[in-house]
PQR file of N, CA, C, O and H, with PARSE charges and radii, in Angstrom:
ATOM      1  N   UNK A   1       0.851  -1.177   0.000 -0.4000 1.5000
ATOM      2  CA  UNK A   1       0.000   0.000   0.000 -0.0000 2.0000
ATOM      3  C   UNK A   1       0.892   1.234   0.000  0.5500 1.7000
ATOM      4  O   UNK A   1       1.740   1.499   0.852 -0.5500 1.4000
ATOM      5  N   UNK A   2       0.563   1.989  -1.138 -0.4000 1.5000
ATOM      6  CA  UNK A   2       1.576   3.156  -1.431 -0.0000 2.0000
ATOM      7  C   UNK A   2       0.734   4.491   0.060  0.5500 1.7000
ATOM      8  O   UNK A   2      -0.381   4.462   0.581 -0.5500 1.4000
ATOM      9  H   UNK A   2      -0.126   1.773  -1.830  0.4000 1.0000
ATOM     10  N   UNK A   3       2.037   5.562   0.291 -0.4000 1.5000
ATOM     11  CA  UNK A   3       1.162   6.485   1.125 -0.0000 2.0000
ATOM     12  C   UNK A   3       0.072   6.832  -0.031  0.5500 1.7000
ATOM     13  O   UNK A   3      -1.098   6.750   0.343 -0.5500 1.4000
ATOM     14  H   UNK A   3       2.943   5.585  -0.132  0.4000 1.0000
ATOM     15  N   UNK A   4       0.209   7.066  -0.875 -0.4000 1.5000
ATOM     16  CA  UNK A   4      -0.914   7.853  -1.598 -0.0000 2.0000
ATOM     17  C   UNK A   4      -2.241   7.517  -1.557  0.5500 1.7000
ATOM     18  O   UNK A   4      -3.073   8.193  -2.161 -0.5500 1.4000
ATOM     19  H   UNK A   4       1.160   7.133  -1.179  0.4000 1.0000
ATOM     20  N   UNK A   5      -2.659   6.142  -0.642 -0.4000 1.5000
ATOM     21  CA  UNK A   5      -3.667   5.507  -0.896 -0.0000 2.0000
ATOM     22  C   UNK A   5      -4.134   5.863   0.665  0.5500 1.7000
ATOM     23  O   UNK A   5      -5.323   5.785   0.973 -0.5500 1.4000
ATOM     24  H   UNK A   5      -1.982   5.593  -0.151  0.4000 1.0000
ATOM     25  N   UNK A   6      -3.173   6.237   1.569 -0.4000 1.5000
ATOM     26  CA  UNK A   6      -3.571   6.339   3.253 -0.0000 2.0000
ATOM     27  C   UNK A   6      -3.570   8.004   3.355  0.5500 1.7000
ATOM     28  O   UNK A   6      -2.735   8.765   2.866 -0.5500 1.4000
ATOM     29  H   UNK A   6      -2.207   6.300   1.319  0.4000 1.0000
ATOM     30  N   UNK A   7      -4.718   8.333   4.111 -0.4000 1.5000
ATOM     31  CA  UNK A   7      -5.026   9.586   4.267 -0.0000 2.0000
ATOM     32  C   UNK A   7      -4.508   9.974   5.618  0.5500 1.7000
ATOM     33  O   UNK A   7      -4.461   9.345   6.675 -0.5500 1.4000
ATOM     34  H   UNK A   7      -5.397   7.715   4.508  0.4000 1.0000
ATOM     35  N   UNK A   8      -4.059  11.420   5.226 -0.4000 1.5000
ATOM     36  CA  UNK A   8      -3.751  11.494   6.856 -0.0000 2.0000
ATOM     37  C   UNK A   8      -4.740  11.286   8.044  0.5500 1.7000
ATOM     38  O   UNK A   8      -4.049  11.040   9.032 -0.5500 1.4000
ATOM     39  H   UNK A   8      -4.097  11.931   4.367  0.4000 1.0000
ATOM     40  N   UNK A   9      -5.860  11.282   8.318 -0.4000 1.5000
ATOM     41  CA  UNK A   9      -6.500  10.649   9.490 -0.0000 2.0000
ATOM     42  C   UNK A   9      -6.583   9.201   9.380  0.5500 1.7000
ATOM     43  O   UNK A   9      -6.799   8.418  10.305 -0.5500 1.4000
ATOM     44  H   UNK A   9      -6.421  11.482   7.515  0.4000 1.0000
ATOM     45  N   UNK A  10      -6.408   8.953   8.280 -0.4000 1.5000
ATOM     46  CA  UNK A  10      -6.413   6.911   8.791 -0.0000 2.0000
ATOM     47  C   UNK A  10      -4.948   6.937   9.723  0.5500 1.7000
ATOM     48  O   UNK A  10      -4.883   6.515  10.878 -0.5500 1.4000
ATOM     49  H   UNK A  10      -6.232   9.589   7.528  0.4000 1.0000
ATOM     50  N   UNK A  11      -3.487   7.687   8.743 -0.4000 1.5000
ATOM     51  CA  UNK A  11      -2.370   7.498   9.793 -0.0000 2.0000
ATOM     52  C   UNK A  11      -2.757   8.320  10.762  0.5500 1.7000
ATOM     53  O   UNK A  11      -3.369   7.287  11.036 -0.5500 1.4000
ATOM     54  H   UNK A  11      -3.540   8.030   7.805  0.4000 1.0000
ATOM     55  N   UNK A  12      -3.042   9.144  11.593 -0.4000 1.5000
ATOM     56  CA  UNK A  12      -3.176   9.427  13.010 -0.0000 2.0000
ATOM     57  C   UNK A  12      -4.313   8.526  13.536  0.5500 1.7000
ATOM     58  O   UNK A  12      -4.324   8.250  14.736 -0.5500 1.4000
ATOM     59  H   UNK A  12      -2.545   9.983  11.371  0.4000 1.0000
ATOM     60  N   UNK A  13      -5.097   8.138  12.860 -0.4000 1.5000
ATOM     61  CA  UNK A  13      -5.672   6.719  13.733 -0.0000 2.0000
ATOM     62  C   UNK A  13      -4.973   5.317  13.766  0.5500 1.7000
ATOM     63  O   UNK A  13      -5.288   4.514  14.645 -0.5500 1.4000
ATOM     64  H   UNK A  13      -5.087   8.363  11.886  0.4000 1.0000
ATOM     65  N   UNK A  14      -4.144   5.049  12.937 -0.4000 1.5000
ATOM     66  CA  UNK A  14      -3.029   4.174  12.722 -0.0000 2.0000
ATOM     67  C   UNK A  14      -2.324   4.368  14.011  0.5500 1.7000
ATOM     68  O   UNK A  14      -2.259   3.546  14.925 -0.5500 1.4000
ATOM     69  H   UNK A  14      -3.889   5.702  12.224  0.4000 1.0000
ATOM     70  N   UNK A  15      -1.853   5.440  13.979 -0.4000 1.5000
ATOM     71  CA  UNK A  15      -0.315   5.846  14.951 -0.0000 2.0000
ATOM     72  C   UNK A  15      -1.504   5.622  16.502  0.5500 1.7000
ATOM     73  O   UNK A  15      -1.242   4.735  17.315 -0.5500 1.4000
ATOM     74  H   UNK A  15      -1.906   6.108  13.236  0.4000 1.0000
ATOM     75  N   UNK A  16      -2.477   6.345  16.654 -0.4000 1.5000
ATOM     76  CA  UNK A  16      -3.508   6.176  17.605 -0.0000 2.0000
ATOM     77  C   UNK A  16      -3.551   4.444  18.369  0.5500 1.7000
ATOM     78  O   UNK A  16      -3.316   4.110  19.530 -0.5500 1.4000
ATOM     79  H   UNK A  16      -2.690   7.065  15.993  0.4000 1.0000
ATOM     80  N   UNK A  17      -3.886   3.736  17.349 -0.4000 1.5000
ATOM     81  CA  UNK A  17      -4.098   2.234  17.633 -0.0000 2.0000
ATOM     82  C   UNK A  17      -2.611   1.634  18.010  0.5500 1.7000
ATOM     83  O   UNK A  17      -2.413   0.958  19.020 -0.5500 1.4000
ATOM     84  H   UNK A  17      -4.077   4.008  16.406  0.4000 1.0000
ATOM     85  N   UNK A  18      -1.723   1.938  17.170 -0.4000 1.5000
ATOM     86  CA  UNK A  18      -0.398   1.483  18.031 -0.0000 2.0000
ATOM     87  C   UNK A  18       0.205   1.460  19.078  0.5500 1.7000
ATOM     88  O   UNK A  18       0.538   0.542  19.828 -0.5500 1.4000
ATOM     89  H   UNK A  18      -1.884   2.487  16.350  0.4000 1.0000
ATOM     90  N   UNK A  19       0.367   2.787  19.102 -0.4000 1.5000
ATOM     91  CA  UNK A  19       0.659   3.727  20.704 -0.0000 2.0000
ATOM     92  C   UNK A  19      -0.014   2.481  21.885  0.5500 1.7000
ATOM     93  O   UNK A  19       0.596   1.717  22.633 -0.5500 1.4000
ATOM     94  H   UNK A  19       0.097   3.532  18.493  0.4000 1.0000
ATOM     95  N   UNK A  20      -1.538   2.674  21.664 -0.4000 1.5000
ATOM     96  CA  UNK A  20      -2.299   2.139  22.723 -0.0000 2.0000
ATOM     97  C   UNK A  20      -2.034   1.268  22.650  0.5500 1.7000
ATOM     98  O   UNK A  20      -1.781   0.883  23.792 -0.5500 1.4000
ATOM     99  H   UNK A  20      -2.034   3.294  21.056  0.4000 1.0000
ATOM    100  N   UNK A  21      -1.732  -0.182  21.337 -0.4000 1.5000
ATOM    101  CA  UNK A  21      -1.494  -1.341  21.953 -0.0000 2.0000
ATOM    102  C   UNK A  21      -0.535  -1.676  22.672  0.5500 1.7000
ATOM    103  O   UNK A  21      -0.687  -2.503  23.571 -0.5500 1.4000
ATOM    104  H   UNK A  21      -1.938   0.131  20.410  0.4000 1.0000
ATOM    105  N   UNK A  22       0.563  -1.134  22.428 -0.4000 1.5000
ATOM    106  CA  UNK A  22       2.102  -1.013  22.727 -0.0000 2.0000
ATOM    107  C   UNK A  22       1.674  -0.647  24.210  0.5500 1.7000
ATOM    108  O   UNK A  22       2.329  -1.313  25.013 -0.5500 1.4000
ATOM    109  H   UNK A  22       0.687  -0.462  21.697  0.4000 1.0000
ATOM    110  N   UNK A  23       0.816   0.171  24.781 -0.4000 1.5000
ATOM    111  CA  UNK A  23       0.990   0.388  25.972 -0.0000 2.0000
ATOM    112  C   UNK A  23       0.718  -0.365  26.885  0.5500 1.7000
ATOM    113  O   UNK A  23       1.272  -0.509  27.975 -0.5500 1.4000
ATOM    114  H   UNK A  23       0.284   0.712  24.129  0.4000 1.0000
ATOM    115  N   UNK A  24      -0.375  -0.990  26.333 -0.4000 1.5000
ATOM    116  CA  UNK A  24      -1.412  -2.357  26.469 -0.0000 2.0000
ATOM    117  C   UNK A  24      -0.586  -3.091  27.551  0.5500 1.7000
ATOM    118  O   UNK A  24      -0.534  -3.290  28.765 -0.5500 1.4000
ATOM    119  H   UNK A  24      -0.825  -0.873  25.448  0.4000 1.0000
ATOM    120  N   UNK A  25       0.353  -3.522  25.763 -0.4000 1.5000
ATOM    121  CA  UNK A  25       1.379  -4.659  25.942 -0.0000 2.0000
ATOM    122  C   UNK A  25       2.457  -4.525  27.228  0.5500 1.7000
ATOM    123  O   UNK A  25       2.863  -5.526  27.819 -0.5500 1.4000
ATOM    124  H   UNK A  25       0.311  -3.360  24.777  0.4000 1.0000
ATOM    125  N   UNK A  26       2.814  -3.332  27.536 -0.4000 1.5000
ATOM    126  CA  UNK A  26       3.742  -2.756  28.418 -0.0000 2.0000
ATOM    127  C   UNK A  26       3.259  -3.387  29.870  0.5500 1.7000
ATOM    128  O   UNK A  26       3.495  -4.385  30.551 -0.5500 1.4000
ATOM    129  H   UNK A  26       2.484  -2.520  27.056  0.4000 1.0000
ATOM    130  N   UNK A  27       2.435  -2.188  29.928 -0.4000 1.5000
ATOM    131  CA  UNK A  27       1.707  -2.072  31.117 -0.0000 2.0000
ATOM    132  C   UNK A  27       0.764  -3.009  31.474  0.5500 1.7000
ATOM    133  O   UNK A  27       0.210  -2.677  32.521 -0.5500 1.4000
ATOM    134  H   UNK A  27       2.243  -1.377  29.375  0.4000 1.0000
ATOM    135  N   UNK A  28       0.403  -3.937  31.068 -0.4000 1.5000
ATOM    136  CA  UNK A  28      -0.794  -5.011  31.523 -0.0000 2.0000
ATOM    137  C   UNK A  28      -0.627  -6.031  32.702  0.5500 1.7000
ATOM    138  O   UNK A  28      -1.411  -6.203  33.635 -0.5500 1.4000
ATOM    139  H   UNK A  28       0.853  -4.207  30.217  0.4000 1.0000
ATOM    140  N   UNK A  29       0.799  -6.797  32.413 -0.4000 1.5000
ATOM    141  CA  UNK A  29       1.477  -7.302  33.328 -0.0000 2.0000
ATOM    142  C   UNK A  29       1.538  -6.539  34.803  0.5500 1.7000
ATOM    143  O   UNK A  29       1.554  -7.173  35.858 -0.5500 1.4000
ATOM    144  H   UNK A  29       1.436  -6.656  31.655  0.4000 1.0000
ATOM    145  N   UNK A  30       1.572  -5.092  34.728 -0.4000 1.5000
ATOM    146  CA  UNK A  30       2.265  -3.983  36.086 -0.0000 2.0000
ATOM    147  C   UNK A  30       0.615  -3.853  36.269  0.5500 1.7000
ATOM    148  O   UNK A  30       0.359  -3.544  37.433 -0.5500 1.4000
ATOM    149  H   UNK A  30       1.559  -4.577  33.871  0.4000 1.0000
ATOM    150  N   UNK A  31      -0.717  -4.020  35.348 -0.4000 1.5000
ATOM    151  CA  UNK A  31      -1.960  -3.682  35.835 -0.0000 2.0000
ATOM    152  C   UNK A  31      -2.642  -3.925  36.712  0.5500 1.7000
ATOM    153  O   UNK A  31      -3.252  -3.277  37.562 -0.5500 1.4000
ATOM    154  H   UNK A  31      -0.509  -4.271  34.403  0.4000 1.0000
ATOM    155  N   UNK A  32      -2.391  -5.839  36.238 -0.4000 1.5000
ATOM    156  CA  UNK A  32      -3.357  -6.794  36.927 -0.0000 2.0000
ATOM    157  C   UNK A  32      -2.963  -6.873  38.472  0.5500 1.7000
ATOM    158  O   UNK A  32      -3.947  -7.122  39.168 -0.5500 1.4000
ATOM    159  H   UNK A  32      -1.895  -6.365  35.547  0.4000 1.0000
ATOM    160  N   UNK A  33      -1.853  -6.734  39.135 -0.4000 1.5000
ATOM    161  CA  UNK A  33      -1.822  -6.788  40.766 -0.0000 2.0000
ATOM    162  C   UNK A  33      -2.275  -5.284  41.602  0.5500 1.7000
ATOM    163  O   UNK A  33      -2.417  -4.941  42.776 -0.5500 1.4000
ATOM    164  H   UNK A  33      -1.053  -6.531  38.569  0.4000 1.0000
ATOM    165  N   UNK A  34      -2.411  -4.598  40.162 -0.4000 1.5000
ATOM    166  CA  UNK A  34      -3.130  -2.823  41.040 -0.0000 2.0000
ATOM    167  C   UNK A  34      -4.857  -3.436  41.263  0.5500 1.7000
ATOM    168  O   UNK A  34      -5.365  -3.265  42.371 -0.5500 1.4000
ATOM    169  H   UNK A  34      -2.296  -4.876  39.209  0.4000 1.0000
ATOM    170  N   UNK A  35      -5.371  -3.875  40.565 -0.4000 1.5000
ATOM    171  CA  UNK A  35      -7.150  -3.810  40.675 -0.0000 2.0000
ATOM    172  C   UNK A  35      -7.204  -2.438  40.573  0.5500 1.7000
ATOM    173  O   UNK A  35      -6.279  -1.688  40.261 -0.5500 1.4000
ATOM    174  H   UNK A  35      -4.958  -4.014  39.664  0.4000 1.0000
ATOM    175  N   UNK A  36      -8.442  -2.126  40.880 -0.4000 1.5000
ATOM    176  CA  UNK A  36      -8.655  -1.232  40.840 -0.0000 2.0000
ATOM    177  C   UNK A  36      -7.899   0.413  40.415  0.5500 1.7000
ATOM    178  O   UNK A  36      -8.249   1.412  39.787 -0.5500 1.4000
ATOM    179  H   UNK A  36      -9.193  -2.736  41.134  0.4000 1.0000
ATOM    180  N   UNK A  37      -6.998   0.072  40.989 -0.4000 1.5000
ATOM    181  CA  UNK A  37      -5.889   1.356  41.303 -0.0000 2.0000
ATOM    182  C   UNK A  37      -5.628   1.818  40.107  0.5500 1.7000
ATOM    183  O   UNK A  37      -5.163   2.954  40.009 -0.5500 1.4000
ATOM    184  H   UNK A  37      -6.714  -0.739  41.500  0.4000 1.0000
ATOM    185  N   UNK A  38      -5.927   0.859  38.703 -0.4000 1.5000
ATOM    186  CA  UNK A  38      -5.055   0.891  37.518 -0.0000 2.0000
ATOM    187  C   UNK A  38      -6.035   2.032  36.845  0.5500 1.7000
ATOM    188  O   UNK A  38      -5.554   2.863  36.075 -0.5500 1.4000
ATOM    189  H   UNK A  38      -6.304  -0.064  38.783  0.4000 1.0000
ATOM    190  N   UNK A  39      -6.971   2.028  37.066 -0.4000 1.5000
ATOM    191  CA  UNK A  39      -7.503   3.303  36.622 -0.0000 2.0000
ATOM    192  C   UNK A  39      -7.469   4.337  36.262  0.5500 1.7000
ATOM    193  O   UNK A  39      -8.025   4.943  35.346 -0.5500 1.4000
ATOM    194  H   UNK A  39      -7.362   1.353  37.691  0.4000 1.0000
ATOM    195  N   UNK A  40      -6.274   4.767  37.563 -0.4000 1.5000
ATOM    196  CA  UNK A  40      -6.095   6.062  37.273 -0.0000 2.0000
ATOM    197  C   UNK A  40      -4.941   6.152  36.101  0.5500 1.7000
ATOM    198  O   UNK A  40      -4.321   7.176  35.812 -0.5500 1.4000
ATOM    199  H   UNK A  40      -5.822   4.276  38.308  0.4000 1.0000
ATOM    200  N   UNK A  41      -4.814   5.076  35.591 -0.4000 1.5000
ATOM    201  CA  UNK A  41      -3.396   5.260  34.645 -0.0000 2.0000
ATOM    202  C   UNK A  41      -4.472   4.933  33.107  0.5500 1.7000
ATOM    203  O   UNK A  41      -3.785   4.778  32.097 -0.5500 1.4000
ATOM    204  H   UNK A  41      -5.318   4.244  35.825  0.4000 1.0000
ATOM    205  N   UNK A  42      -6.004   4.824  32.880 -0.4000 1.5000
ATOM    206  CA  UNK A  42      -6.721   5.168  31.202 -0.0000 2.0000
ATOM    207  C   UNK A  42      -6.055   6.332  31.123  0.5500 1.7000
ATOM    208  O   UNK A  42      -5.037   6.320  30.431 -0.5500 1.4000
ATOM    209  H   UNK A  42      -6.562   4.950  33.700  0.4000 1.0000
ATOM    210  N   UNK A  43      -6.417   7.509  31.745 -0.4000 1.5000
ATOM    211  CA  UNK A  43      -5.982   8.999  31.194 -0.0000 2.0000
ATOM    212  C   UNK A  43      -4.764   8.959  30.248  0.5500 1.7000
ATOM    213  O   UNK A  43      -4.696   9.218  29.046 -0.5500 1.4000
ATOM    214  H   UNK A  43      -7.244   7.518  32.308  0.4000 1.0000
ATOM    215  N   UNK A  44      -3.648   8.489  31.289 -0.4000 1.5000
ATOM    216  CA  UNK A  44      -2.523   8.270  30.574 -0.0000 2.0000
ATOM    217  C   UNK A  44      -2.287   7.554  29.041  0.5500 1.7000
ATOM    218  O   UNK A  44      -1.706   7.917  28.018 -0.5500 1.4000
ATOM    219  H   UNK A  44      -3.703   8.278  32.265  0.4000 1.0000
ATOM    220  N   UNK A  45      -2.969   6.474  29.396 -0.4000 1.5000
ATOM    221  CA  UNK A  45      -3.259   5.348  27.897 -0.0000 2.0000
ATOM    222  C   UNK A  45      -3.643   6.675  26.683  0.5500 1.7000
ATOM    223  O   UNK A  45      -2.889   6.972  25.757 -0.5500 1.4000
ATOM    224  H   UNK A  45      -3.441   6.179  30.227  0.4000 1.0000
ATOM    225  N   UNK A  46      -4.920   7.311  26.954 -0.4000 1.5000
ATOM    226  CA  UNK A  46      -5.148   8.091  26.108 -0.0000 2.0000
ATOM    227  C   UNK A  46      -4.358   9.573  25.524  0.5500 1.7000
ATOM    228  O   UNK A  46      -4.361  10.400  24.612 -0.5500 1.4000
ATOM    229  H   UNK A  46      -5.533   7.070  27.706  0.4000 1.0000
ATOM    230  N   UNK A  47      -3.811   9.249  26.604 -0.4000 1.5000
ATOM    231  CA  UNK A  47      -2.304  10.705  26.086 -0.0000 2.0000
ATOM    232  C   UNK A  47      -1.044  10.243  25.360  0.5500 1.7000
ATOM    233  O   UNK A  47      -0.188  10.684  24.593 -0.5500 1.4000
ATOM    234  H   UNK A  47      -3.808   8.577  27.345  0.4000 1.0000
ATOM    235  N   UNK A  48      -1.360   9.186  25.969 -0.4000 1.5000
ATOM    236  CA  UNK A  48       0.446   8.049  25.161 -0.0000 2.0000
ATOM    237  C   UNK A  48      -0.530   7.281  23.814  0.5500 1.7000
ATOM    238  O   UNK A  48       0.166   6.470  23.203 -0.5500 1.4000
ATOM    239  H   UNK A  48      -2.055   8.828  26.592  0.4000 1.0000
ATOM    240  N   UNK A  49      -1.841   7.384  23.316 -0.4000 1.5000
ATOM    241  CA  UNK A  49      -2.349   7.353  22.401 -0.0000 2.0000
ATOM    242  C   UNK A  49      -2.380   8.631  21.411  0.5500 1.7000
ATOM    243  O   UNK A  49      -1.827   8.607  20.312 -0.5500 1.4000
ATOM    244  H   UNK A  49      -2.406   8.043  23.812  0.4000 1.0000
ATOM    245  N   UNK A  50      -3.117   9.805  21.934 -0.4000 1.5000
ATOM    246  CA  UNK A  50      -2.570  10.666  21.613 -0.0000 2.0000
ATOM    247  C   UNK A  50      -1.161  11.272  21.053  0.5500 1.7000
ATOM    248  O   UNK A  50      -1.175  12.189  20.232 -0.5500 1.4000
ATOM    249  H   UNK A  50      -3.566   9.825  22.827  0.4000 1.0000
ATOM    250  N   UNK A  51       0.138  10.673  21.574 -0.4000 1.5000
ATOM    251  CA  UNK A  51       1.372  11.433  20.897 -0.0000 2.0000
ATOM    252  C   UNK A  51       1.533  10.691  19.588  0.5500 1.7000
ATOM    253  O   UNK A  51       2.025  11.225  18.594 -0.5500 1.4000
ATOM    254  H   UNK A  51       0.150   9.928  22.241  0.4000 1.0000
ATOM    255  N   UNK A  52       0.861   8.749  19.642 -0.4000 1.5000
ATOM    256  CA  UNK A  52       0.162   8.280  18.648 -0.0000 2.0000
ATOM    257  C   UNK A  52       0.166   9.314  17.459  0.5500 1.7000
ATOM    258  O   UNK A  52       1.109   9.617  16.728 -0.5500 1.4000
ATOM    259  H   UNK A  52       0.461   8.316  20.450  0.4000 1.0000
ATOM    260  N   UNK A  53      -0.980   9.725  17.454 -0.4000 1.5000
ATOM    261  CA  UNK A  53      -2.367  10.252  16.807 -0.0000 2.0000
ATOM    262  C   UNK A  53      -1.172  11.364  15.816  0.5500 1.7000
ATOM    263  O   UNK A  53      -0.977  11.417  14.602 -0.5500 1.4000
ATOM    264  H   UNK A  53      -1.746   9.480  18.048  0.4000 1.0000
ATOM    265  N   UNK A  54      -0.632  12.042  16.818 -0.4000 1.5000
ATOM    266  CA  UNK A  54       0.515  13.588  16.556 -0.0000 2.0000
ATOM    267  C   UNK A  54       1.219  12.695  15.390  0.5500 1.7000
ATOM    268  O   UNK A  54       0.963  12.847  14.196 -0.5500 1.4000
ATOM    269  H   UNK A  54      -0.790  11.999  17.804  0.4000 1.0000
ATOM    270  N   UNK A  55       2.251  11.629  15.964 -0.4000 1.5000
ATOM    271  CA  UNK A  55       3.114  11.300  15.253 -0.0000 2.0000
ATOM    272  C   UNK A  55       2.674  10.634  13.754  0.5500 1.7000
ATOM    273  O   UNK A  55       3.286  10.770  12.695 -0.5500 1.4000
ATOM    274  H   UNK A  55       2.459  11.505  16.934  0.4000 1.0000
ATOM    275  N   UNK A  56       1.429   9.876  13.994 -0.4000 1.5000
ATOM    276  CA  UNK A  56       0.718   9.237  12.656 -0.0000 2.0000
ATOM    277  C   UNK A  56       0.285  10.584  11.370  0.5500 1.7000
ATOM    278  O   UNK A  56       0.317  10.404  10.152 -0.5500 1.4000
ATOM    279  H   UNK A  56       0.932   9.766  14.854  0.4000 1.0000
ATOM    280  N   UNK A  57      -0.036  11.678  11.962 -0.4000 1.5000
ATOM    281  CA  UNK A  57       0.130  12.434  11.322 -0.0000 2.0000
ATOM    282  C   UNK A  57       1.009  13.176  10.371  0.5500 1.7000
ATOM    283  O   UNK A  57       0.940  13.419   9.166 -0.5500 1.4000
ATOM    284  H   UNK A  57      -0.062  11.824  12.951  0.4000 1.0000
ATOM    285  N   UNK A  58       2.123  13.539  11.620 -0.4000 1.5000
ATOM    286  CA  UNK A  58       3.412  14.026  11.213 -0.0000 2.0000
ATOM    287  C   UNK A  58       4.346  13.148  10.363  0.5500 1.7000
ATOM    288  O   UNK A  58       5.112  13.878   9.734 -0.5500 1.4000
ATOM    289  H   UNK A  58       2.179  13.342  12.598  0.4000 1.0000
ATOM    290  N   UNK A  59       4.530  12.017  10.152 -0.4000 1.5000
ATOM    291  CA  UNK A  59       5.021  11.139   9.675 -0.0000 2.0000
ATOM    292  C   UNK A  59       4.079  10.881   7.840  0.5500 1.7000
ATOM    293  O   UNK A  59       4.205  10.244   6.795 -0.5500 1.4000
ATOM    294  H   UNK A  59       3.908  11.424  10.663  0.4000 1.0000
ATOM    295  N   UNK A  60       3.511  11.517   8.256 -0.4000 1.5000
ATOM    296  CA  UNK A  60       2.043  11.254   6.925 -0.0000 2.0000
ATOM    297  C   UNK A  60       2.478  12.485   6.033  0.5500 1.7000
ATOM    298  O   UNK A  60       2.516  12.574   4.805 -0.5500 1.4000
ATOM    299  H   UNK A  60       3.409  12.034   9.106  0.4000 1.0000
ATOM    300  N   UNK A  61       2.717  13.187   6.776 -0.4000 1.5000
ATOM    301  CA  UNK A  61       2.810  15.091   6.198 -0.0000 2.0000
ATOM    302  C   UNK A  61       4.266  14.904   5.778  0.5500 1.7000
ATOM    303  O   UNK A  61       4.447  15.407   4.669 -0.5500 1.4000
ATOM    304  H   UNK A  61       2.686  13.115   7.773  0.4000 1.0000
ATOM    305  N   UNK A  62       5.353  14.355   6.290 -0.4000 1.5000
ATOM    306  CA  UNK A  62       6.706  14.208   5.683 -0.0000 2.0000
ATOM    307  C   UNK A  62       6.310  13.401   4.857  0.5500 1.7000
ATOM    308  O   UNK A  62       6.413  13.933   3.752 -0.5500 1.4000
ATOM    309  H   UNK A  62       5.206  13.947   7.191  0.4000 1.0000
ATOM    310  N   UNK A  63       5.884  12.341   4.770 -0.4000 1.5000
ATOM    311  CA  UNK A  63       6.114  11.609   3.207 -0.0000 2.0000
ATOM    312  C   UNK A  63       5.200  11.940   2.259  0.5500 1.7000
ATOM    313  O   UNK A  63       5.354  11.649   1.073 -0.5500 1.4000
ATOM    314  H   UNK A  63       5.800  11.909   5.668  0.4000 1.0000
ATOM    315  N   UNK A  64       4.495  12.381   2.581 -0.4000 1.5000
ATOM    316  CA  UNK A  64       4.057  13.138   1.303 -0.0000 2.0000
ATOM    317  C   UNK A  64       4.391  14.029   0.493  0.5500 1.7000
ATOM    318  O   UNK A  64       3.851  14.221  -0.596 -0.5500 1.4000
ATOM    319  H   UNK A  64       4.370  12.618   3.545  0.4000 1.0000
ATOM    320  N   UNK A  65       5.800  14.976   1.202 -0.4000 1.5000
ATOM    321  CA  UNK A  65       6.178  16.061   0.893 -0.0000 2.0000
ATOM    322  C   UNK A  65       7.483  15.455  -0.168  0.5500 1.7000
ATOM    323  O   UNK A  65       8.213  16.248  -0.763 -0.5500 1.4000
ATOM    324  H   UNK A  65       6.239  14.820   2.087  0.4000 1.0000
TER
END
């Protein structure tokens, strides 16, 4: 699949879905003995998804150029 065929919001939802699994993957193991506690660390998921989102973009906008 050439970039020309991926729009920049599919890559910042691309870069979006990575981020988060990757964090998933990280952090899941360190989750399961918090219970509850782990909660307070979604926010985070969605900000370390977020730099995601930035970079799927930015990475979209250089190769296109």
């Amino acid at each position: 699949m050439s970039m020309k065929n991926i729009s920049k919001k599919q890559a910042q939802y691309g870069g979006y879905a990575i981020f988060i699994f990757i964090f998933v993957l990280i952090a899941f193991p360190l989750l399961i003995p918090m219970g509850f506690k782990m909660l307070i660390l979604v926010p985070l998921a969605f900000a370390i998804g977020m730099v995601g989102y930035w970079l799927g973009g930015l990475i979209h906008r250089k190769m296109s150029e």
